[in-house]
C-alpha positions as CSV (number, residue, x, y, z in Angstrom):
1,X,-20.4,83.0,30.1
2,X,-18.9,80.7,27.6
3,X,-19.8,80.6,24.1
4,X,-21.2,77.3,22.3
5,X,-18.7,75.6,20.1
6,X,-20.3,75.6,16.7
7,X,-19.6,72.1,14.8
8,X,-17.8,71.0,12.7
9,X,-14.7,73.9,13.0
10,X,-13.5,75.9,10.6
11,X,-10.6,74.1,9.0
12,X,-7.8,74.2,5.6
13,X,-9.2,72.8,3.0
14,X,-6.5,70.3,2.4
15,X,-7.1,69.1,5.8
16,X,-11.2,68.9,5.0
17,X,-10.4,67.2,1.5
18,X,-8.1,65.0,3.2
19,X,-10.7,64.3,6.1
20,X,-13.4,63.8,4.0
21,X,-11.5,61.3,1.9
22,X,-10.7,59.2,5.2
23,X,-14.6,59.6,6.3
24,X,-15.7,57.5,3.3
25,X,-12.8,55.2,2.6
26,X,-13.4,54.0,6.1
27,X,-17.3,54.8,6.1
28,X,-19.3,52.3,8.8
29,X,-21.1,50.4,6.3
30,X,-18.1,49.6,4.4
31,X,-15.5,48.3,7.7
32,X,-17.7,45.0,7.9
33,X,-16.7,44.2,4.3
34,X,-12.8,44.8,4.9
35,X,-12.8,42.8,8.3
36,X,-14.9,39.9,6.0
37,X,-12.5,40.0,3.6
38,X,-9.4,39.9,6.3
39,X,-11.2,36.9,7.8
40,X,-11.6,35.2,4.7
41,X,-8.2,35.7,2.6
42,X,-6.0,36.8,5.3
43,X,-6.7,35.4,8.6
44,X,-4.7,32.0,8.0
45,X,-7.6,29.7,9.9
46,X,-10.8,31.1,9.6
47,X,-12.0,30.1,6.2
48,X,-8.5,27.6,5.3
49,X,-11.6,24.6,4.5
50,X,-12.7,26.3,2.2
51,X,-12.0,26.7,-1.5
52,X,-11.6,29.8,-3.8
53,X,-14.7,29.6,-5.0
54,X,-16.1,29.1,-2.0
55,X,-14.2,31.9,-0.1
56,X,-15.5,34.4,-3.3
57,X,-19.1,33.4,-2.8
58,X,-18.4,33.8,1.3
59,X,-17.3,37.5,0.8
60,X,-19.5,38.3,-2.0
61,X,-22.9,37.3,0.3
62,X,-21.5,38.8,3.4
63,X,-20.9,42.4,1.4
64,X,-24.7,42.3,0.3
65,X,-26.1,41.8,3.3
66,X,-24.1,44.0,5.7
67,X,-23.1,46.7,2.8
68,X,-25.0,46.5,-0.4
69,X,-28.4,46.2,1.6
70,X,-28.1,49.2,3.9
71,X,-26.4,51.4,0.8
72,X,-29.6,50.7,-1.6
73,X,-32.0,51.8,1.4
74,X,-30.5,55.0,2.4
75,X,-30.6,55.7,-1.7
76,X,-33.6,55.3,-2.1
77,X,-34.5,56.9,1.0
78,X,-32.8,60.2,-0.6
79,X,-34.5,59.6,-4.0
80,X,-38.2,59.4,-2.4
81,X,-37.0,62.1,-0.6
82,X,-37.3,60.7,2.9
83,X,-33.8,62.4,3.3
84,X,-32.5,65.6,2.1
85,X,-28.6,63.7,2.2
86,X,-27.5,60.3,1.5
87,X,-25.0,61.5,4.5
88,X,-28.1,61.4,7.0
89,X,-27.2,64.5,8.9
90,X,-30.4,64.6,11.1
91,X,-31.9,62.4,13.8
92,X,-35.0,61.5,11.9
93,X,-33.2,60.8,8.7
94,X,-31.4,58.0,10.6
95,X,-34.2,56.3,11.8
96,X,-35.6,54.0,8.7
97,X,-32.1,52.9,8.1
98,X,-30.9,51.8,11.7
99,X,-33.9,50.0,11.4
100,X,-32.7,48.2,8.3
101,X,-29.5,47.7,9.6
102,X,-31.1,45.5,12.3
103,X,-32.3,43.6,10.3
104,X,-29.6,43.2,8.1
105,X,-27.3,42.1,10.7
106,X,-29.3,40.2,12.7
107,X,-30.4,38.0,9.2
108,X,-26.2,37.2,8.7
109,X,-25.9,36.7,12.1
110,X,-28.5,34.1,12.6
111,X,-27.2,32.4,8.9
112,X,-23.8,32.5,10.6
113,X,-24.9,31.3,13.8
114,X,-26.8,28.2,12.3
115,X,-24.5,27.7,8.8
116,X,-22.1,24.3,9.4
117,X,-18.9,25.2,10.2
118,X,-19.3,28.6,10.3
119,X,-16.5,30.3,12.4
120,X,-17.4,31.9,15.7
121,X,-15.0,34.7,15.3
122,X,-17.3,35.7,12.5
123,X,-20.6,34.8,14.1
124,X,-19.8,37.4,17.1
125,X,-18.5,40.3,15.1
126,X,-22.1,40.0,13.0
127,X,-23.9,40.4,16.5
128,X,-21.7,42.7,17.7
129,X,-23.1,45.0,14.6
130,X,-26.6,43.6,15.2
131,X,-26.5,45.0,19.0
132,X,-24.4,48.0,18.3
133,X,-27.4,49.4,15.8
134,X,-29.5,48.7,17.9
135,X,-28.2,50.6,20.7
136,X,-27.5,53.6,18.4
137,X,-31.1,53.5,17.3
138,X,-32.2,54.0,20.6
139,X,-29.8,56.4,21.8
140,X,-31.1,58.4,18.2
141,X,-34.0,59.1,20.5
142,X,-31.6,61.4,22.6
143,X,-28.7,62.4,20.7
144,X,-27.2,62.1,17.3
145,X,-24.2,59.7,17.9
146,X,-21.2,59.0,15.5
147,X,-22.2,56.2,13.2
148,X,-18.5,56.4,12.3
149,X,-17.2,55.7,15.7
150,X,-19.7,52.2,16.1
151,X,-17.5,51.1,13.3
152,X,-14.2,52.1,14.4
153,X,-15.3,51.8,17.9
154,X,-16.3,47.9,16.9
155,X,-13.6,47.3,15.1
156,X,-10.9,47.9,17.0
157,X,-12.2,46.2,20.3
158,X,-13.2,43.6,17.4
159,X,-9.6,42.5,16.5
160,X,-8.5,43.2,20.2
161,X,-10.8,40.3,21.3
162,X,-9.5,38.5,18.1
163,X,-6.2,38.5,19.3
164,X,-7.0,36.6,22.8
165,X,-8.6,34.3,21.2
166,X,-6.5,33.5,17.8
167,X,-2.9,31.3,17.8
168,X,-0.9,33.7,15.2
169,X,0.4,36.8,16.1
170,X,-1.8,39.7,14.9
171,X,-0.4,42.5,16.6
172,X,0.6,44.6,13.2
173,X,-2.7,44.4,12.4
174,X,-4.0,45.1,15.7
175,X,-1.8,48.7,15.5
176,X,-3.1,49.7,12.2
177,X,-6.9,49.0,12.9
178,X,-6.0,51.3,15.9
179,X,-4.3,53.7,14.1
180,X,-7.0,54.0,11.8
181,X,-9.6,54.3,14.7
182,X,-8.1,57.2,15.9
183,X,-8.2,58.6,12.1
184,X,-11.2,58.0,11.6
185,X,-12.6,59.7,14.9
186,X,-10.1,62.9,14.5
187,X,-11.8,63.2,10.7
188,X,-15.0,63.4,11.9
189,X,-14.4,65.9,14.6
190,X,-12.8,68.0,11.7
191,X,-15.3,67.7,9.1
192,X,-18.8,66.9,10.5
193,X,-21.2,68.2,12.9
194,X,-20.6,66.1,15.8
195,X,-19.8,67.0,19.3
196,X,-16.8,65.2,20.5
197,X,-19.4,63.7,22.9
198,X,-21.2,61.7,20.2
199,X,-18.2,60.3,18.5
200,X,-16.6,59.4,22.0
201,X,-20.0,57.4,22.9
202,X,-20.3,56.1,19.5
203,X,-17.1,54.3,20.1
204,X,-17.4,53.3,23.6
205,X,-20.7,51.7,22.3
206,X,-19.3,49.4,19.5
207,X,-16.7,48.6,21.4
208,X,-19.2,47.6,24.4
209,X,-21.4,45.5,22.0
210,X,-19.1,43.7,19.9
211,X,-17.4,42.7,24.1
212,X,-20.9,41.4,24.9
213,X,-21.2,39.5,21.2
214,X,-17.6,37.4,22.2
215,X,-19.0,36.7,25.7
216,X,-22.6,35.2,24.2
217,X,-21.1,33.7,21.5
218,X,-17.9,32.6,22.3
């Protein structure tokens, strides 16, 4: 009879320190501010009407509603001591902020949706998150999937559906979001407790939503 693999595996702690470091530089609520901030001051089309200003004051209200708002609940979720972590390592603890995340995302994706000129590369990403929370609230119910692969997971199907829809070539950047992906994922196998299961599904589920937020949207 085979034994249980106990999460995460026993691992060197230069590979831990470096997996941990990689976990939150590239933690879920913070990949909606970098892909923002490619839209708005790298992608050459996106936001080109706009001014500097404007592009500042772009970025700066899309990082409080899809980062700085979910990063205040879950800390004061830990300080009222609704969870032991601000890592959310249970089921239950995960609850109150998917929650919040839906309505985060679903507020800037209805402001981008119905904003002038707002572009609908942007407007599908925001309801890709908005459907990708969603689904990982409900699969909470059943199972404790990665949180870290939705982002990843979203991300990179994200800029591959960018790419078939955008005139410049952005296949560098393609690669690295990849790249990254696949770092991301093989940190959180190393260094949480995650079944390989739950980061595989979390992936295949932002991938899936942010597919079916380019097929309403665009």
């Amino acid at each position: 009879m085979n034994t249980p693999v106990a999460y995460p595996l026993p691992q060197p702690w230069p590979l831990k320190l470096a997996a941990r470091f990689v976990s939150y530089v590239f933690h879920p609520l913070f990949l909606p501010v970098y892909i923002s901030a490619y839209l708005i001051y790298i992608h050459p089309y996106t936001f080109a009407a706009l001014q500097t200003d404007q592009k500042l004051l772009r970025f700066i209200s899309l990082s409080i509603i899809t980062c700085f708002f979910p990063a205040v609940t879950v800390f004061l979720l830990w300080r009222l001591k609704f969870a032991e972590s601000i890592m959310l390592r249970t089921q239950k603890e995960r609850i109150i902020p998917y929650v919040a995340c839906i309505i985060y995302y679903w507020w800037a994706f209805y402001v981008s949706r119905t904003l002038p000129g707002s572009p609908g590369i942007l407007t599908y990403f925001l309801l890709g998150l908005f459907l990708s929370v969603s689904v990982a609230l409900m699969a909470n119910n059943y199972f404790k999937i990665s949180m870290h692969g939705l982002g990843v997971g979203g991300a990179v199907a994200y800029f591959i559906l960018l790419a078939t829809v955008s005139t410049e070539h952005i296949g560098p950047v393609l690669a690295l979001v990849t790249g990254l992906g696949g770092m991301v994922c093989t940190a959180r196998l190393l260094i949480s407790d995650h079944h390989p299961i739950e980061v595989y599904s979390g992936v295949f589920v932002g991938a899936i939503c942010q597919l079916v937020g380019f097929w309403v949207v665009m």
